[in-house]
C-alpha positions, 0 to 999 in steps of 0.5 A: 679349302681355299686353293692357294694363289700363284703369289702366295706359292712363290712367296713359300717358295722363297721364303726359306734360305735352303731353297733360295741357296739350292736355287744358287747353287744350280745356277752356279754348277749347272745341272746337278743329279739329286746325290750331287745337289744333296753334297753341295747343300750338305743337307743328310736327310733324303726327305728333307732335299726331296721336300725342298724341290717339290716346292721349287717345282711347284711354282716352276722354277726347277725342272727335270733334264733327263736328256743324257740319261739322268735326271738332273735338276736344273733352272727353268726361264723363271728360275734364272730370272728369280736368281737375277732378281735376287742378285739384284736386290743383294747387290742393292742391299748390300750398296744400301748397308755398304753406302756410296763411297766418293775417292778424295784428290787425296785418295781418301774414300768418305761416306756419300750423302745427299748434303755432299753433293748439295753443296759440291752442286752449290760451291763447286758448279755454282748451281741454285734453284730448279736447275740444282733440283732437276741436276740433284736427282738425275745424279743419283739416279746415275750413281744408282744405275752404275751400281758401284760401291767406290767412286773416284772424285773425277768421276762424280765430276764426269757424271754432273758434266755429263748431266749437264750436257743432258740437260742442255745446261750450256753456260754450267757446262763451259764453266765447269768444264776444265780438261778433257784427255783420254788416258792415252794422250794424258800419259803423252802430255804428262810424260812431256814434263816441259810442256805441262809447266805452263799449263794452270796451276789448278788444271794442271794439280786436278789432272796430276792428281787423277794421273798418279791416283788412278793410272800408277798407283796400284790398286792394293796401294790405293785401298791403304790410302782410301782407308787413310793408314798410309800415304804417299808424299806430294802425291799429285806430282808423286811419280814425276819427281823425287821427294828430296835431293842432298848435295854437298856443298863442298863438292861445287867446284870453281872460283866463282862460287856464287854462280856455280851454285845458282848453276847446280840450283837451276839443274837440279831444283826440277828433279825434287821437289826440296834440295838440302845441302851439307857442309854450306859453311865448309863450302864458303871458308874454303872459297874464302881460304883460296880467294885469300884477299878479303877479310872475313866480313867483307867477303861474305858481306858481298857473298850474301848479296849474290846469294840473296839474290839466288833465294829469292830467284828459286823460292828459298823455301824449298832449299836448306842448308847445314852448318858444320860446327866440328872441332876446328878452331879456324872454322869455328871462328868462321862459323860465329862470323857467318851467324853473326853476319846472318843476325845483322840482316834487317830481315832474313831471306834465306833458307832455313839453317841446319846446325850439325853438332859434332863437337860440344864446346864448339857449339857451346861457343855459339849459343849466343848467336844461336839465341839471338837468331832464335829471337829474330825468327831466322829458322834452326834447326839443331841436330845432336850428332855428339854421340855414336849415331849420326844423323842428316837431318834433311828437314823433314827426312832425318837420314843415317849418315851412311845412306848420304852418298855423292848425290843422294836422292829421296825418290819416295817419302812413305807414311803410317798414319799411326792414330787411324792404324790405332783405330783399326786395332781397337775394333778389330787387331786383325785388320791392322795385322792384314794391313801392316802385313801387306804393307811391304808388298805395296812400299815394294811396288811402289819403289819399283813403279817409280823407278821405271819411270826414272829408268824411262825419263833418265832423270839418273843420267842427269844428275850424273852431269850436274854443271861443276858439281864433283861427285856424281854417283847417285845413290837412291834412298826411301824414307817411311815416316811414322807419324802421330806425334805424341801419341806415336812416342807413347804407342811405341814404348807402351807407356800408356795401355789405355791409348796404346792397346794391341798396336804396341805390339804390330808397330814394335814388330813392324819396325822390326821387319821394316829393317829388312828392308834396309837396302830400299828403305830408311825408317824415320819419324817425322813430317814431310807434309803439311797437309798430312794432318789434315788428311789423318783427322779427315780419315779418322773422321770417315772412319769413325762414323764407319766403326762407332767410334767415339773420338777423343778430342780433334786436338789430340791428333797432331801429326807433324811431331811429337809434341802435346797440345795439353801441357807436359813437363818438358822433362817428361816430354824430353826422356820420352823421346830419348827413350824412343830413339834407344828403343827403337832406333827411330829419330824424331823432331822434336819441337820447341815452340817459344812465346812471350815472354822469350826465355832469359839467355841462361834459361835458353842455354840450360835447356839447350845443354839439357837437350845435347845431353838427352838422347833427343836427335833433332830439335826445332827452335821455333818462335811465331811472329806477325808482319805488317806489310804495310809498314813493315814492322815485326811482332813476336805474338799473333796480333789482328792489328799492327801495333805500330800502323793499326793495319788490320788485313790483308796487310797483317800475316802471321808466321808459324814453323810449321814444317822447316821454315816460317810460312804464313799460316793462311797458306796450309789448310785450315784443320791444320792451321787451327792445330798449330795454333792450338800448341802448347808453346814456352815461355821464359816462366814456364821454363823457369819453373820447369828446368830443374826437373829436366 
């Protein structure tokens, strides 16, 4: 018989599980006695065990220590170095099965492969030819060597700098190279919050966002983002600003009004990143009323040119301001005076106007103007507050009335992408239980981060100095938006099983623990950026590759609010979100997207008395329109070519509503842009047809 070889004895050696596991287990426990290593490997059977160490025996990977007295079994040089053998190609299996994941500026973790870095090489570094070849594989073989699962985007960008070096590449290296801080002196620099304004708005996003991604945010937090189930508001700049500040206007004391509030602006606008304030009307008829010298018209006549001028000094789209319409036949008629002096701009340059309805007949008296502002593109937005419950719509925040006290400032604006938690519960519910459980502890963490640094800066001691402004307690709020548009209605009231499944369920109950939280928190269900859909459909995207998951159609996820792309009878549309708000107490935004041909006024009227008799909090009246900006002429329809000038692009830009105000759609990202586009939008037929069923 033919004597077997050495390889072919440690090919048997290892070729069983149990005598692969009792090599672990002593190299875990150390030396163990025959009873001990028998109870670990929870094998009964004496003959069984002895069987197995005689075959590890024979090729030398155990031996006998007997040097206390007792014969125990433990690893010989060879044994130890089979063990890490084995560790190594677990590690490399399980990396091989797991893949490389690569951490987005968004804190999102996609799939790494070879065309990801192609083109990052190619797009991003501009290298073509043998140097991208030579670059390509000296990268992997980094990534390999590092053995790592997760990999932040700074960091592959440090591997490919520093294969650059490598590699004598010096013109790459010096055109790629942006910022190189050590984390102490970024933490100094960073703290310093004037001397970083100046820095390139490119340079200085890249370093905020490693800044706030990788040093403050902790890491049970960072697991929900790279999973793209939760995300923070502006997170680039998420630790150095608040997300929103109410004022109220009426608080702004003294007689020249128009500088004290340019003065309250240029204090307060570095301290969040959007101001609202209340009462703007209330705040000009008492100026007004103690002037006592000019007529209406002209006083607001002169006040406007001033505050043009502001606006357009402070970038009016990070300001809102709310128009009262309460009981009150004096203000009443200040108020049609104010909205008509706006509809006479030739072209608005002011902030988006938020309506608060108080009183119905008051604001019955305005729909004219309300339809005309509509047709003219000036941004509205209309707030039911006819009913018990009343809301401060801070667009995007809707905030209860009695969370707005003195100066109330949105330190964190929290979001629950809702479809990317739906896919989760599908394949297992739970992992979206485990998710939602943890949740609170990671808001709670979170808020107590960002305070510490409030408490550091003394950003709270400020606003309590607020130039001519009278109030100045300070009262902090934070918001969680829940986000998923339509789906989102239909998952929270369970209408429709087939897309809703077990998370019906977990958000129900979720929303019902998160009120616990009331003292830190306020529930909302909205949008606060727009990037936001565009960081959901990419984490859907990551995740469906991950568990096999068919997605329905890229369209169906809008998460901005809560509207179809398909069309749905606005009455289905309406009583949905009724329902929504008296079920779970949560107030949306609900959008009206208008085109041609613009609604007749009576059409226009009905459905608004129809939206002010639903239980529909807020409503956005939004009506596209194209620009040229060569000739200036207005279009209400998305036009490549200027009807009047046959200007083609650049000169050509289109508008849309797709937050607060009109912006031109090239400026958000392009998943969210061919969203929005994609809208289902009314006009005066359709509404015709549909205003009986409402």
């Amino acid at each position: 018989m033919k004597k077997k070889t050495k390889t072919k004895l440690l090919v048997k050696a290892l070729s069983s599980e149990k005598r692969v596991k009792i090599l672990f287990t002593i190299d875990s426990h150390g030396p163990l006695r025959f009873s001990e290593l028998k109870e670990k490997m929870n094998i009964k059977s004496p003959g069984e065990l002895s069987y197995h160490l005689s075959l590890l025996r024979e090729v030398d990977m155990i031996g006998l220590d007997c040097s206390y007295g007792q014969r125990r079994y433990t690893l010989t040089s060879l044994g130890k170095e089979t063990v890490e053998l084995l560790k190594r190609l677990e590690g490399g299996l399980l990396k091989q099965e797991l893949g490389v994941y690569i951490v987005d500026e968004y804190g999102l973790a996609f799939k790494y492969d070879t065309l990801i870095l192609t083109d990052k090489l190619k797009e991003e570094y501009g290298i073509r030819g043998r140097h991208l070849r030579r670059i390509y594989s000296d990268v992997e073989g980094a990534l390999s060597e590092l053995n790592r699962v997760f990999y932040e985007e700074f960091e592959l960008d440090q591997i490919i700098l520093s294969t650059l070096l490598k590699n004598n590449l010096a013109d790459y290296l010096t055109d790629n190279t942006y910022i190189g801080f050590r984390k102490r002196e970024l933490d100094k620099s960073l703290s310093k919050e004037e001397e970083f304004a100046e820095v390139d708005e490119k340079i200085r996003r890249r370093v905020l966002t490693s800044y706030n991604l990788f040093y403050r945010i902790p890491e049970n937090v960072k697991a929900f983002i790279r999973n793209g189930i939760f995300y923070i508001s502006y997170i680039h700049e998420w630790i150095f600003k608040g997300n929103t500040l109410i004022l109220d206007a009426t608080q702004i004391k003294g007689n020249s009004y128009p500088l004290n509030f340019y003065n309250v602006l240029l204090f307060t606008w570095k301290y969040a990143h959007s101001l609202f304030f209340r009462k703007f009307n209330n705040a000009l008829y008492d100026m007004h009323a103690h002037q006592g010298v000019h007529g209406v018209e002209d006083f607001l006549s002169k006040i406007f040119k001033a505050l043009t001028l502001i606006w357009d000094n402070l970038k009016y789209e990070r300001i809102a301001v709310e128009i009262l319409v309460e009981k009150n036949s004096e203000l009443g008629d200040f108020n049609r005076i104010l909205l008509n002096r706006i509809e006479l701009e030739e072209k608005y340059r002011g902030p988006p106007l938020i309506i608060n309805v108080k009183n119905r007949k008051a604001v019955e008296e305005l729909y004219d103007l309300i339809y005309n502002l509509t047709k003219k593109h000036v941004p509205l937005t209309l707030v039911n507050n006819t009913g018990k419950e009343e809301l401060v719509a801070a667009i995007p925040h809707v905030q209860r009335i009695e969370d707005c006290k003195g100066i109330t400032v949105i330190e964190n604006s929290f979001n629950l992408l809702l479809p990317v938690l739906a896919l989760f519960s599908r394949k297992d519910k739970a992992i979206a239980e485990d998710f939602l459980k943890n949740m609170f502890t990671c808001i709670s963490e979170l808020i107590n981060e960002k305070r510490k640094y409030f408490q550091r800066i003394a950003p709270l001691r400020k606003l309590q100095k607020i130039p001519g402004y009278m109030d100045n307690s300070v009262n902090l709020v934070n918001t969680f938006s829940i986000l998923g548009g339509e789906m989102a209605t239909r998952i929270l009231l369970g209408t429709d099983l087939k897309d809703t499944d077990s998370v019906i369920r977990l958000l129900k109950n979720f929303i019902k623990e998160l009120e616990d939280l009331r003292e830190k928190i306020t529930i909302s269900y909205t949008s606060s950026d727009i990037s936001l859909y565009e960081i959901g459909f990419r984490a859907l995207t990551y995740r469906a590759e991950e568990f096999n998951v068919q997605l329905p159609p890229f369209e169906h996820f809008n998460l901005l609010s809560p509207f179809s792309k398909t069309h749905r009878e606005l009455g289905r549309r309406i009583a949905g979100e009724s329902q929504l708000f008296e079920e779970t107490g949560v107030p949306s935004i609900f959008t009206l997207d208008f085109t041609d041909p613009f609604p007749a006024f009576e059409n226009f009227k009905a459905l608004l008395s129809k939206l002010l008799d639903s239980n529909v909090k807020v409503v956005n009246l939004s009506y596209d329109f194209t620009e040229c900006e060569y000739c200036g002429y207005k279009t209400s329809r998305y036009a490549d070519t200027c009807p009047n000038c046959l200007s083609v692009k650049p000169y050509i830009i289109h508008y849309g509503r797709v937050i607060a105000d009109y912006r031109p759609l090239d400026r958000i990202p392009k998943i969210a842009k061919n969203e929005y586009l994609r809208r289902f939008r009314i006009n005066d037929v359709i509404l015709r047809k549909e205003l009986p069923s409402i």
